[in-house]
C-alpha angles and dihedrals in degrees: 000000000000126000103237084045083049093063089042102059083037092053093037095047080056108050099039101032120014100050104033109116112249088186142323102327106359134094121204090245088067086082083085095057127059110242105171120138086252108064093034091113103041092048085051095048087051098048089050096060082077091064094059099067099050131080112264086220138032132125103254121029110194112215092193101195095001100158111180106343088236104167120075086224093058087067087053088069101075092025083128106033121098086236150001126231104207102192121179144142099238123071094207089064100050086053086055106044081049084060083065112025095043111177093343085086151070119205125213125186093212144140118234103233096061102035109194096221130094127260121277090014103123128065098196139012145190131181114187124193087335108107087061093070090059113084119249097264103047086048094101093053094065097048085048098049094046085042085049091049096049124103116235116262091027133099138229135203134222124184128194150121134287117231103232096000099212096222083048090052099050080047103059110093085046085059099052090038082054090051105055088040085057088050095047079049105056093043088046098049111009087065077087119035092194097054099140110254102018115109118202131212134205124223132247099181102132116248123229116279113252107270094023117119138197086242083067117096121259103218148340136264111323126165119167132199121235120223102269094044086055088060107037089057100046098043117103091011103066141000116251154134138225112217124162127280087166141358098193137051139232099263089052094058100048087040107050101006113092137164089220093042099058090263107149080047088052093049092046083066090042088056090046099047090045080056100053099048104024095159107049088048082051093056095043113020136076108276119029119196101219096199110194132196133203114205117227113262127245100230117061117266130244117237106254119236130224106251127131087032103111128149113236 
């Protein structure tokens, strides 16, 4: 698919997709997350390692691909900062994210690899689930422009997924085997919802919108890198390190994780063990947090201006 296709079915997917309200507080997009009581805290525990690795204070915080902003914890990021820059593709999105970030914000239309701001300006960055979206061989335009864009002595970081996470791939007949117990489970004791002992949850995972139909397609444009290409791509041209955001996937949560079967318990170890051997789960699990520094230059920096911030 061509490049330039390729920002078109990203930007109309989201549009007209991603970020329609498919009730209250959800956007239809949510139907990619697991968003279950069960696995809140652990979720929540897992968005706020991004905010370790970026500066608590700073001038401009740049959210690249921030679409709505739709996590409270996302807010949390720039909490210090005397603005956030919420850039995205889709307009929608940008509407959205202005709902949360009120006048706390600036909002750019913008693709990611050509961002419109001028080099050093950010202090910190994130850019969550968005690179993704950029085909393989653009993907080292948009590390060089947010690293562009980055002041020295300051980090960034990126979130996505992994292509054949290693951990998800020894896992996969567990979690098939998982998936027909759970099965066995819900005919043997939800036959009666009052059965002593057993705790039932409800479920939160967001219905089809009316109209909508499984010929429809599911997403948009989506090509991930594995470990080794990562790598492969950032030596030699920044300094960084991958660290676990997650270890499992989606399918994993709504699959093995229950609220009757121990699950936020379950998900408490899971945390524990991601924090004990971040680097390894980064390499191997689901989600990897690619944290990158820029060094502080030699030369003195000039003060950034504020062009190319504009509210729209």
């Amino acid at each position: 698919m061509h490049e330039e296709n390729i920002k078109k079915s990203v930007r109309e997917f989201y549009n007209q997709v991603g970020w329609q309200t498919i009730g209250d507080t959800l956007y239809q997009n949510a139907k990619y997350e697991d968003l279950r009581p069960v696995s809140r805290d652990y979720l929540h525990r897992c968005h706020m390692r991004v905010k370790r690795h970026l500066a608590h204070e700073g001038r401009y915080y740049l959210d690249a691909g921030s679409g709505p902003v739709q996590y409270p914890e996302y807010l949390t990021y720039s909490e210090g900062y005397q603005a956030r820059v919420c850039m995205d593709i889709s307009l929608v999105a940008l509407q959205e994210a202005r709902k949360r970030v009120g006048e706390h914000g600036f909002y750019v239309l913008a693709d990611i690899t050509h961002l419109p701001f001028t080099s050093e300006l950010f202090d910190g960055i994130s850019a969550l689930h968005t690179i993704h979206h950029v085909p393989m061989a653009d993907k080292h335009l948009a590390y060089d422009e947010l690293y562009r864009t980055l002041k020295p002595g300051r980090s960034m970081v990126t979130v996505d997924g992994w292509t054949n996470a290693l951990l998800m791939v020894r896992l996969r007949r567990f979690v098939a085997a998982m998936n027909r117990v759970r099965g066995w489970w819900e005919r043997e004791f939800r036959k009666d919802p009052g059965a002593p002992g057993l705790e039932l949850e409800s479920s939160t995972k967001p219905q089809a919108p009316s109209g909508e139909t499984a010929s429809q397609p599911a997403g948009t444009f989506v090509e991930k890198f594995d470990a080794d290409g990562l790598i492969e791509l950032l030596t030699g041209r920044m300094d960084f390190s991958i660290l676990v955001w997650r270890s499992v996937s989606v399918a994993f949560l709504r699959t093995v994780i229950h609220l009757d079967w121990g699950g936020r318990f379950w998900l408490r170890v899971l945390f524990w063990i991601e924090e004990r051997i971040p680097r390894l789960l980064g390499r191997i699990g689901q989600y990897p947090l690619v944290v990158i520094h820029k060094p502080n230059a030699d030369a003195e920096v000039t003060k950034p201006s504020t062009s190319g911030l504009s509210k729209e």
